[in-house]
N, CA, C and O atoms as a GROMACS GRO file, in nm:
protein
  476
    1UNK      N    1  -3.997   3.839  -0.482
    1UNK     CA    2  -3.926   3.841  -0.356
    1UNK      C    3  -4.006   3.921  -0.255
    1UNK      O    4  -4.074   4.007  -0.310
    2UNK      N    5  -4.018   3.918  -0.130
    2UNK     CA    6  -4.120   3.953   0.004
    2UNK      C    7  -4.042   4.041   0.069
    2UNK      O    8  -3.924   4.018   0.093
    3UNK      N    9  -4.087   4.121   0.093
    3UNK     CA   10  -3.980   4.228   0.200
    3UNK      C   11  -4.020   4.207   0.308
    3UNK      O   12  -4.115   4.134   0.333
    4UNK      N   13  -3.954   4.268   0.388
    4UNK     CA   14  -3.976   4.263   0.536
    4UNK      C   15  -4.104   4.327   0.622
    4UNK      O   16  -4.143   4.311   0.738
    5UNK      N   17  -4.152   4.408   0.506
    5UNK     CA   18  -4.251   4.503   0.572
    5UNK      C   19  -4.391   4.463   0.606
    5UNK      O   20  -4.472   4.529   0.671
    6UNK      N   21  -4.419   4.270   0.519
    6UNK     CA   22  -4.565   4.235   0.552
    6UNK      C   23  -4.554   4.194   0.684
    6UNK      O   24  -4.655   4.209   0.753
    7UNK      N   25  -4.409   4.125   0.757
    7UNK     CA   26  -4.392   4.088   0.853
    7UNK      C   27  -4.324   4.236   0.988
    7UNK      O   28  -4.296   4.208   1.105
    8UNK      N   29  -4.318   4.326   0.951
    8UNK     CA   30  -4.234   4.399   1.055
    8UNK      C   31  -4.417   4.511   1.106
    8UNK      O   32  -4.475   4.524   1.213
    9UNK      N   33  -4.441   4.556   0.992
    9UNK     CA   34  -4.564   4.656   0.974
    9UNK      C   35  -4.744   4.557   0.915
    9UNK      O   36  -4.786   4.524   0.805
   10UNK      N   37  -4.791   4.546   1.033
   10UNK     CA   38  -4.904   4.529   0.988
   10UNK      C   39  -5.016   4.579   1.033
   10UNK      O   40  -4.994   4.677   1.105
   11UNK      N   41  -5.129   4.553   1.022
   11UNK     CA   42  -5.260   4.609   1.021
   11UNK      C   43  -5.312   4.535   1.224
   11UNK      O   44  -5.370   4.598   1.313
   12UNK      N   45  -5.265   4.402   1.227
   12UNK     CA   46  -5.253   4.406   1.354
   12UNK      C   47  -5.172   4.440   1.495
   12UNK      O   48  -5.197   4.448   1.616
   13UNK      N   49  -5.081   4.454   1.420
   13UNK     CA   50  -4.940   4.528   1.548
   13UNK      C   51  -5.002   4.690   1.529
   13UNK      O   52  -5.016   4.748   1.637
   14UNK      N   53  -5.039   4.765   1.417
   14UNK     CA   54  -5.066   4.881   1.462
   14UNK      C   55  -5.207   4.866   1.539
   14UNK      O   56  -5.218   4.967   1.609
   15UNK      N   57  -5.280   4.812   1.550
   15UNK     CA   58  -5.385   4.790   1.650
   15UNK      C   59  -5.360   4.813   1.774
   15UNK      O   60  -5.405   4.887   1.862
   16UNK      N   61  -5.236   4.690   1.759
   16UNK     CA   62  -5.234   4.639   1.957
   16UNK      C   63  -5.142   4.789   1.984
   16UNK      O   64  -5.180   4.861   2.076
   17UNK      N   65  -5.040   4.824   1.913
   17UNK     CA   66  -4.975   4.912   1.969
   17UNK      C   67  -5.034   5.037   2.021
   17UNK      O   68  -4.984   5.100   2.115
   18UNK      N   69  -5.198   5.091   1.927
   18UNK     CA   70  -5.272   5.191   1.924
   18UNK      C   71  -5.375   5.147   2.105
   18UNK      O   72  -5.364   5.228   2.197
   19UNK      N   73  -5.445   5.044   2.122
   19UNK     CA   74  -5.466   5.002   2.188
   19UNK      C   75  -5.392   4.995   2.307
   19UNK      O   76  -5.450   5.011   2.415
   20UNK      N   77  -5.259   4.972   2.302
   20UNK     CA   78  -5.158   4.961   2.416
   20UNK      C   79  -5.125   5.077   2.498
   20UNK      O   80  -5.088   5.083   2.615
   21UNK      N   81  -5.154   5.201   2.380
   21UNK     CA   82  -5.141   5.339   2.449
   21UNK      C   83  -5.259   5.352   2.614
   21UNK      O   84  -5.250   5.442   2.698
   22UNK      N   85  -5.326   5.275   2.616
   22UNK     CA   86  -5.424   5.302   2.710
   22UNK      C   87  -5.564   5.332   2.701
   22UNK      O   88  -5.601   5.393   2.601
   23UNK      N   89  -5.664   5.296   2.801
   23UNK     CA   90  -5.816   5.321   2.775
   23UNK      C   91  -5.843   5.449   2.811
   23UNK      O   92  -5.964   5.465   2.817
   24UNK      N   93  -5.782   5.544   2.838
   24UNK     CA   94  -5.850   5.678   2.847
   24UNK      C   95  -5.767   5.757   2.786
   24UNK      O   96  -5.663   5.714   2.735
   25UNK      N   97  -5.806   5.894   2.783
   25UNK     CA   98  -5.708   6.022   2.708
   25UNK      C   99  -5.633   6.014   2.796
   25UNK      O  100  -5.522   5.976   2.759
   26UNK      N  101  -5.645   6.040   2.938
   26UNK     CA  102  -5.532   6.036   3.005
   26UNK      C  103  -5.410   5.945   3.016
   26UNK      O  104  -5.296   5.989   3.030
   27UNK      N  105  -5.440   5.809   3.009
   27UNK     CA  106  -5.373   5.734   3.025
   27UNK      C  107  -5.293   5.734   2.907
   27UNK      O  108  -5.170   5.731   2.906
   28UNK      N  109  -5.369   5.737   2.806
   28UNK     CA  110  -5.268   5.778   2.698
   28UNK      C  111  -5.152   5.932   2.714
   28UNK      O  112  -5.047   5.957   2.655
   29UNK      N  113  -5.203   5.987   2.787
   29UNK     CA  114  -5.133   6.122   2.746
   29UNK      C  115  -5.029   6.113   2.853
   29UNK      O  116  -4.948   6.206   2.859
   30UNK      N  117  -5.017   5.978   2.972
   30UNK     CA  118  -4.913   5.954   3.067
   30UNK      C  119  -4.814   5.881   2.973
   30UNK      O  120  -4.697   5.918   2.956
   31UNK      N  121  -4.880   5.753   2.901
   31UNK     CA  122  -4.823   5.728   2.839
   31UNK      C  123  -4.682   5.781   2.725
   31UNK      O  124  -4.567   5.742   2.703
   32UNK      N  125  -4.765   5.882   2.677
   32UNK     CA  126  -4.727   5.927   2.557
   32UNK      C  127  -4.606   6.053   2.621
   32UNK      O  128  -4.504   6.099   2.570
   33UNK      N  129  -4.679   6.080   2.762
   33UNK     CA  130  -4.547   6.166   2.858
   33UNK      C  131  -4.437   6.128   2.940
   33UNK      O  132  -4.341   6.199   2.971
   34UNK      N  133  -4.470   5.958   2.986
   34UNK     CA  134  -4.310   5.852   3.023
   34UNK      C  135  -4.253   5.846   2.864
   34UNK      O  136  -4.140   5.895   2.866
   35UNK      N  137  -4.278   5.817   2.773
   35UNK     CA  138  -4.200   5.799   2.654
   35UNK      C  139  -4.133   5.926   2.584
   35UNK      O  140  -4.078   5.928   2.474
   36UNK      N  141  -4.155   6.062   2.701
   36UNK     CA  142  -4.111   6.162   2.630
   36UNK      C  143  -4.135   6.205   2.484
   36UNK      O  144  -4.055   6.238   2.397
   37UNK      N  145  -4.242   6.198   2.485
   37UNK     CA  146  -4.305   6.203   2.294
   37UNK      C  147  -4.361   6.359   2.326
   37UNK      O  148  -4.404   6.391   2.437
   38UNK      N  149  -4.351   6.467   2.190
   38UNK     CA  150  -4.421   6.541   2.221
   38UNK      C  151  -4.471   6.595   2.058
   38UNK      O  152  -4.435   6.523   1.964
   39UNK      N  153  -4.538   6.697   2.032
   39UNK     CA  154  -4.604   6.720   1.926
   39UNK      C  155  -4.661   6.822   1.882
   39UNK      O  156  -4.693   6.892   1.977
   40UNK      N  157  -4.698   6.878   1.760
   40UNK     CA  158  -4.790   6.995   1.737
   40UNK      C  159  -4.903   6.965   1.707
   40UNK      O  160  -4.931   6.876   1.627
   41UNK      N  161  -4.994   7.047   1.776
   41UNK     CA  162  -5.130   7.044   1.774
   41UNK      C  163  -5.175   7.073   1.606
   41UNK      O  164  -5.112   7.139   1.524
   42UNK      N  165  -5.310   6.996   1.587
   42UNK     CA  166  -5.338   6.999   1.464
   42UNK      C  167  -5.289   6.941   1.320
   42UNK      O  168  -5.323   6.952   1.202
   43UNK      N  169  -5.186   6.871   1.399
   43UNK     CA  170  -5.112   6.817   1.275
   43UNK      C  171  -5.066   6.698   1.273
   43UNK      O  172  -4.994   6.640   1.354
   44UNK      N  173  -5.134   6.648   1.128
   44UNK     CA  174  -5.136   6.489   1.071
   44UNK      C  175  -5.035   6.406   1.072
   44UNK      O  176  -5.047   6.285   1.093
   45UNK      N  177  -4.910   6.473   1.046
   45UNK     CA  178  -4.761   6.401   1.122
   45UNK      C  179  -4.653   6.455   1.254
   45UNK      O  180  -4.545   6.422   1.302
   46UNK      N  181  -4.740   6.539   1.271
   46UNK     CA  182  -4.611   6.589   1.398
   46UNK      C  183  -4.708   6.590   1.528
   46UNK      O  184  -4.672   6.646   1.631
   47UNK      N  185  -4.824   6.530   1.518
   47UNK     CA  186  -4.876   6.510   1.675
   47UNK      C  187  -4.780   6.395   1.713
   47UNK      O  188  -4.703   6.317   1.658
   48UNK      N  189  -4.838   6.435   1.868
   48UNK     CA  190  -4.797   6.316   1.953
   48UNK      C  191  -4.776   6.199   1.891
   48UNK      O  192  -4.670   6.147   1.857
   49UNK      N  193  -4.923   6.152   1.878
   49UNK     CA  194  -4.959   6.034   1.852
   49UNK      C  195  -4.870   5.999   1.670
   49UNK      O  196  -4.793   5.907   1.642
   50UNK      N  197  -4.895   6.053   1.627
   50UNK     CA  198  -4.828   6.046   1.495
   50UNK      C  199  -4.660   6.052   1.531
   50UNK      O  200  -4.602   6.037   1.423
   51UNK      N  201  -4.605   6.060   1.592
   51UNK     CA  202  -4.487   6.087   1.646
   51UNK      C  203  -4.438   5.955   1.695
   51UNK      O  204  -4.340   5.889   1.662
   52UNK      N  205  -4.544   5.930   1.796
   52UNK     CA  206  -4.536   5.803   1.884
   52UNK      C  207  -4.516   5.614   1.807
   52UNK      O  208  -4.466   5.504   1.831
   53UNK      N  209  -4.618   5.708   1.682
   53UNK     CA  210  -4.623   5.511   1.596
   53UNK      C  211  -4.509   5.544   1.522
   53UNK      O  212  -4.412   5.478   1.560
   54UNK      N  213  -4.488   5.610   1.444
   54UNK     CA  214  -4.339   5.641   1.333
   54UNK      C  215  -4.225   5.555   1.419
   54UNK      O  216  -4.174   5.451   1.378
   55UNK      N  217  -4.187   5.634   1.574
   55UNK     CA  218  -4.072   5.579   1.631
   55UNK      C  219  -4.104   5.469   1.632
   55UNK      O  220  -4.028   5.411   1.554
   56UNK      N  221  -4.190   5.384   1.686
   56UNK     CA  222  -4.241   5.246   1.703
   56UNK      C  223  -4.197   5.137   1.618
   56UNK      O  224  -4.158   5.024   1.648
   57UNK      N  225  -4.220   5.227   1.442
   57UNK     CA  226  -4.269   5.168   1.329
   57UNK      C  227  -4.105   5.127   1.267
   57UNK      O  228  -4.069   5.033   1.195
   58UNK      N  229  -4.013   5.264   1.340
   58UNK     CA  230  -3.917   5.302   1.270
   58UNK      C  231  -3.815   5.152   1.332
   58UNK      O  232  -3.729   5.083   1.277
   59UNK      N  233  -3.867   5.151   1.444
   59UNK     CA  234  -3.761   5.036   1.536
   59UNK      C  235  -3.778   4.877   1.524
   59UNK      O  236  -3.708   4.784   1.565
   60UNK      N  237  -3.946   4.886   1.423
   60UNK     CA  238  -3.950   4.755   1.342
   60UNK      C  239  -3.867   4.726   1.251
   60UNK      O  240  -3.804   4.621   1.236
   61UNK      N  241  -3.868   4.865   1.159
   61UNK     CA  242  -3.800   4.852   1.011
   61UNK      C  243  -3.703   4.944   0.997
   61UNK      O  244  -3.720   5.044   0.928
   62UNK      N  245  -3.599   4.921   1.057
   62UNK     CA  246  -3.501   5.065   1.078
   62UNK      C  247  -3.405   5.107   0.894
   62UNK      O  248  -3.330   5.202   0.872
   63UNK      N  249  -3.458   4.973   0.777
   63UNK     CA  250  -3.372   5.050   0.676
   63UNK      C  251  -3.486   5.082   0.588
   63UNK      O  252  -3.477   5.059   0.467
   64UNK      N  253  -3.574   5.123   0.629
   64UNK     CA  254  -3.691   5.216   0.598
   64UNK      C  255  -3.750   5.349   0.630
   64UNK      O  256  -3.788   5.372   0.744
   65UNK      N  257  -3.758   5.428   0.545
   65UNK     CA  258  -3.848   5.559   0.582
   65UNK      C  259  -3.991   5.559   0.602
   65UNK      O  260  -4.085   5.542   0.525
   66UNK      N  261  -3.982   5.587   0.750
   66UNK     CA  262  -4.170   5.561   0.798
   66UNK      C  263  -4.191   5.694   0.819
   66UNK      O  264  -4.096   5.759   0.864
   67UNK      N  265  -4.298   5.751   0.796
   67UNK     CA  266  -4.408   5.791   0.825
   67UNK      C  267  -4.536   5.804   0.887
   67UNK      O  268  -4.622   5.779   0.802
   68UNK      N  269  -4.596   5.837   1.015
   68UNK     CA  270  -4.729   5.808   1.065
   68UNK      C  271  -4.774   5.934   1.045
   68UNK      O  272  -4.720   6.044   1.039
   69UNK      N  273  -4.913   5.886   1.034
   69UNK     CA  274  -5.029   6.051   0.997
   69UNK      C  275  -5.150   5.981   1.076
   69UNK      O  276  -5.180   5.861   1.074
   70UNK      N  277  -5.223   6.101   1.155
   70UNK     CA  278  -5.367   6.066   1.220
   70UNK      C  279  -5.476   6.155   1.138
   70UNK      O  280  -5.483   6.275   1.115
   71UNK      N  281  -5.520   6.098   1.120
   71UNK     CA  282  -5.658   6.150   1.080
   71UNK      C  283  -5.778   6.099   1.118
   71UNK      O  284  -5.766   5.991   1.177
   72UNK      N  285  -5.912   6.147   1.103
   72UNK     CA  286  -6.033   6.132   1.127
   72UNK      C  287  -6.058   5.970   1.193
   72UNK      O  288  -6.130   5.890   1.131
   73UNK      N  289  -6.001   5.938   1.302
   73UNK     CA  290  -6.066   5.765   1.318
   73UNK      C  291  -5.978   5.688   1.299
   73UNK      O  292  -5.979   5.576   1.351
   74UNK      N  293  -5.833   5.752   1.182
   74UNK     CA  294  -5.764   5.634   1.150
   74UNK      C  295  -5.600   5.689   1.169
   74UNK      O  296  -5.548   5.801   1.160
   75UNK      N  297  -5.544   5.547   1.200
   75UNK     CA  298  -5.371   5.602   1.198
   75UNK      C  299  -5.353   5.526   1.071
   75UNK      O  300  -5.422   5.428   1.045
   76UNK      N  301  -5.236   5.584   0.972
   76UNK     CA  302  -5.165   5.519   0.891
   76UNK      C  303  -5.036   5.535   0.882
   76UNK      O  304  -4.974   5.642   0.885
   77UNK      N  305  -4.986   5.401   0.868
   77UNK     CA  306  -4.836   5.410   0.850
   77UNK      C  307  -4.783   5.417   0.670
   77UNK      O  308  -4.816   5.342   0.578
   78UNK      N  309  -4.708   5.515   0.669
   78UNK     CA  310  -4.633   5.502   0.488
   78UNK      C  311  -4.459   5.474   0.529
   78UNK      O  312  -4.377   5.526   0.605
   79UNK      N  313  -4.461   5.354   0.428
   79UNK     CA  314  -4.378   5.291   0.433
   79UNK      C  315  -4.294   5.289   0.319
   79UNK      O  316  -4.342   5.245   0.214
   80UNK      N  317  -4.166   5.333   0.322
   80UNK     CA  318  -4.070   5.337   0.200
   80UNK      C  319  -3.985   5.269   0.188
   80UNK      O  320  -3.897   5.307   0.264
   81UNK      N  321  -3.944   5.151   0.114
   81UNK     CA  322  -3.815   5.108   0.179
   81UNK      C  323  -3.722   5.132   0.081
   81UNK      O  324  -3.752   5.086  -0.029
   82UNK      N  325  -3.632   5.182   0.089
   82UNK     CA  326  -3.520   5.221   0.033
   82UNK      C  327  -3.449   5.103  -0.039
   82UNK      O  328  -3.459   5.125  -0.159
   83UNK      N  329  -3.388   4.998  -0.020
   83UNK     CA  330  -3.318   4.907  -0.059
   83UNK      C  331  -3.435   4.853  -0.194
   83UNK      O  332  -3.380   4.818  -0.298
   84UNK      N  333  -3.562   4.849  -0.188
   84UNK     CA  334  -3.649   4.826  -0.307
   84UNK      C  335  -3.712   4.889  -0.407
   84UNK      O  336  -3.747   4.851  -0.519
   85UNK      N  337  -3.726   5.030  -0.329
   85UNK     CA  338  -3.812   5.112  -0.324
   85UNK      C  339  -3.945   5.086  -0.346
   85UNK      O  340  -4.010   5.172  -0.407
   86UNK      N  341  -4.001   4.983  -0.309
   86UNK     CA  342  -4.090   5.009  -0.269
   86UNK      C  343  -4.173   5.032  -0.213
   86UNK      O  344  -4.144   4.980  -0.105
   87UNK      N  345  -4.338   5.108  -0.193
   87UNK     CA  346  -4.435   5.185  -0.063
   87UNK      C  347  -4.534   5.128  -0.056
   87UNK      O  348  -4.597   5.094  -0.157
   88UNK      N  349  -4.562   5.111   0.034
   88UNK     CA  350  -4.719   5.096   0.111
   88UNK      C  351  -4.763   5.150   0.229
   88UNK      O  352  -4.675   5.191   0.305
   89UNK      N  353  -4.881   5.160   0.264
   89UNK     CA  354  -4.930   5.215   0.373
   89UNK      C  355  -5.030   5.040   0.446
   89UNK      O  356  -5.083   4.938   0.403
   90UNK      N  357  -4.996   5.118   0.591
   90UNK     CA  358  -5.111   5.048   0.648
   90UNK      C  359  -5.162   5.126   0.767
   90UNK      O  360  -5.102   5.206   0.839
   91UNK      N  361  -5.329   5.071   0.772
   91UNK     CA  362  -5.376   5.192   0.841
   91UNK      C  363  -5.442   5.046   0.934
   91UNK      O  364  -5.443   4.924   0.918
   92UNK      N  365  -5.501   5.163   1.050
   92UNK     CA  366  -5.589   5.090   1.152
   92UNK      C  367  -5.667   5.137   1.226
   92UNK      O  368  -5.604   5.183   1.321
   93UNK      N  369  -5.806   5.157   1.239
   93UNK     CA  370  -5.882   5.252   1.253
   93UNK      C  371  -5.815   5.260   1.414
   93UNK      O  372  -5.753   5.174   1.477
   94UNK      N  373  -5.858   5.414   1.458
   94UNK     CA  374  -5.817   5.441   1.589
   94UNK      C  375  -5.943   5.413   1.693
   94UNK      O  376  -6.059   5.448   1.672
   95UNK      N  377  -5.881   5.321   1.839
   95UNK     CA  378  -5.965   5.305   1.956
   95UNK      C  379  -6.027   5.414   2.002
   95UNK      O  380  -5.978   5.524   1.974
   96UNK      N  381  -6.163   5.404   2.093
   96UNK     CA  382  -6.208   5.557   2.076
   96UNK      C  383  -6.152   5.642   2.227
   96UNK      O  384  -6.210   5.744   2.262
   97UNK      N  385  -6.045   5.592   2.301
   97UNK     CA  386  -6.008   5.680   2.384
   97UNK      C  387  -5.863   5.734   2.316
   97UNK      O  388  -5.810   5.834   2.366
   98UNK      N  389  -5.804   5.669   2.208
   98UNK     CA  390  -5.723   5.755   2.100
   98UNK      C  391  -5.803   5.874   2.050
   98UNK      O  392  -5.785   5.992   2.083
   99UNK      N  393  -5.916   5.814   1.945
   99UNK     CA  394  -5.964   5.980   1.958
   99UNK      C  395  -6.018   6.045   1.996
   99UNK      O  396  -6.085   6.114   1.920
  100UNK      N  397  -6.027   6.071   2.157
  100UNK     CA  398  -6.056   6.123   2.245
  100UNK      C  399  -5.971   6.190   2.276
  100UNK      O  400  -5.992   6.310   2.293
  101UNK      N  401  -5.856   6.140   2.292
  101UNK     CA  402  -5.688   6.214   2.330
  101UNK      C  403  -5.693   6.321   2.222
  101UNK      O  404  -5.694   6.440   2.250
  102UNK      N  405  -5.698   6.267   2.081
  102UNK     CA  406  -5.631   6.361   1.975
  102UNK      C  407  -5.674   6.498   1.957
  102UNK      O  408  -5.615   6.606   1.951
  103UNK      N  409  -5.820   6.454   1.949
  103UNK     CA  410  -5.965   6.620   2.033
  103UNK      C  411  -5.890   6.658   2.132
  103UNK      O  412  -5.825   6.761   2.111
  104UNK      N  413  -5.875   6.600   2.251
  104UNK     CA  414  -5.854   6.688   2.414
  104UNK      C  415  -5.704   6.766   2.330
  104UNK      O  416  -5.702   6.889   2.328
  105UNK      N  417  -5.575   6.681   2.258
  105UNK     CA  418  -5.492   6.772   2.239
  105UNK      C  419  -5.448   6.851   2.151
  105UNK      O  420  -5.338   6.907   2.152
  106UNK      N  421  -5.567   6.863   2.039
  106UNK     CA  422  -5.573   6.949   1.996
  106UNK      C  423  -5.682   7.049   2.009
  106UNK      O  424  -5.686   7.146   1.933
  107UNK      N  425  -5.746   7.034   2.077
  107UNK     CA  426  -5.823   7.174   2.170
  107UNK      C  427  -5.713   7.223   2.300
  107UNK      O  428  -5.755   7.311   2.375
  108UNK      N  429  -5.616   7.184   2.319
  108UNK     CA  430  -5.539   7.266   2.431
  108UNK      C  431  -5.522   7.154   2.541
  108UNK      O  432  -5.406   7.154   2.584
  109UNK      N  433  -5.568   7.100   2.574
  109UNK     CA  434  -5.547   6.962   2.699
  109UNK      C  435  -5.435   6.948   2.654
  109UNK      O  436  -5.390   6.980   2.545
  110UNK      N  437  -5.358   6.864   2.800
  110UNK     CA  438  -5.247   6.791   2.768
  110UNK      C  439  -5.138   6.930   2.717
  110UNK      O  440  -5.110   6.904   2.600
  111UNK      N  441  -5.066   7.068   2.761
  111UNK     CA  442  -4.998   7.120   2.664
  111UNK      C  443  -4.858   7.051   2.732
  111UNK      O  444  -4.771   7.088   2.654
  112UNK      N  445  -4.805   6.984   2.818
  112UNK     CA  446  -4.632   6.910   2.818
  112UNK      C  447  -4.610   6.856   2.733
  112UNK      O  448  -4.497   6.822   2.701
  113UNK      N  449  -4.773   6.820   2.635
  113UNK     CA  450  -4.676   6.717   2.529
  113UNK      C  451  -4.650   6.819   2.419
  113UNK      O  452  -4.598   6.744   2.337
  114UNK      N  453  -4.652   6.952   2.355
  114UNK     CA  454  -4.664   7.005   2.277
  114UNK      C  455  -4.516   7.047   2.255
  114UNK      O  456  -4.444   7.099   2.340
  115UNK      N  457  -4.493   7.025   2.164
  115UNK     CA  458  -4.313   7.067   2.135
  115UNK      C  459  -4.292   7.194   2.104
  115UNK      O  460  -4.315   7.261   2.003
  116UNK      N  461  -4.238   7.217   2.214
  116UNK     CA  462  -4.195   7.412   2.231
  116UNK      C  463  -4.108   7.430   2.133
  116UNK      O  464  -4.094   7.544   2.090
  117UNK      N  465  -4.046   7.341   2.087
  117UNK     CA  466  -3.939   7.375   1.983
  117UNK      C  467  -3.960   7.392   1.793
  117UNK      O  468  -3.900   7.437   1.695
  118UNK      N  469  -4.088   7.318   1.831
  118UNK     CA  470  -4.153   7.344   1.670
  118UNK      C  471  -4.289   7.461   1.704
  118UNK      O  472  -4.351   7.494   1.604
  119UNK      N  473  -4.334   7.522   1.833
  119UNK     CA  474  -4.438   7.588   1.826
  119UNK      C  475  -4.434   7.714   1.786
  119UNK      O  476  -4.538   7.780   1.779
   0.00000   0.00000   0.00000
């Protein structure tokens, strides 16, 4: 039986969506500041950007536990679904004015997006 997740989460929607954020750090970081997203610096699930695909991911597959993590070049999504239990990840390497953003905000650029409430 096929779950929903080859069709809700894939390797090309996290592309376009990563891509969609915009061609510069900035534009991303307007982006990522109309959507009211915000984040802690240095960290693989509670940046921005890691913040930003989860909700995304979450509103594909809402009876699933998502997860986004950034690391070195790449975003990945972990995917749980509860009703099967079963996980997978899918990743997609990051555009290079994504990691351009992720450097500028975690060296200090960009601090509106930084969540005062987890800092």
């Amino acid at each position: 039986m096929s779950t929903p997740t080859g069709d809700a989460i894939t390797e090309q929607w996290l592309s376009e969506l990563l891509t969609g954020l915009g061609d510069s750090p900035d534009q991303i970081h307007a982006t990522l500041r109309n959507a009211k997203v915000t984040g802690q610096q240095a960290s693989r699930y509670d940046c921005p950007l890691a913040r930003y695909v989860a909700d995304h991911a979450r509103q594909r597959m809402p009876s699933a536990q998502v997860k986004a993590r950034v690391s070195t070049g790449e975003v990945v999504v972990e995917i749980e679904e509860s009703d099967t239990g079963g996980y997978r990840e899918v990743g997609a390497e990051q555009p290079e004015a994504t990691k351009k953003f992720v450097q500028a905000f975690d060296s200090g650029s960009y601090p509106d997006l930084i969540d005062q409430a987890a800092a």
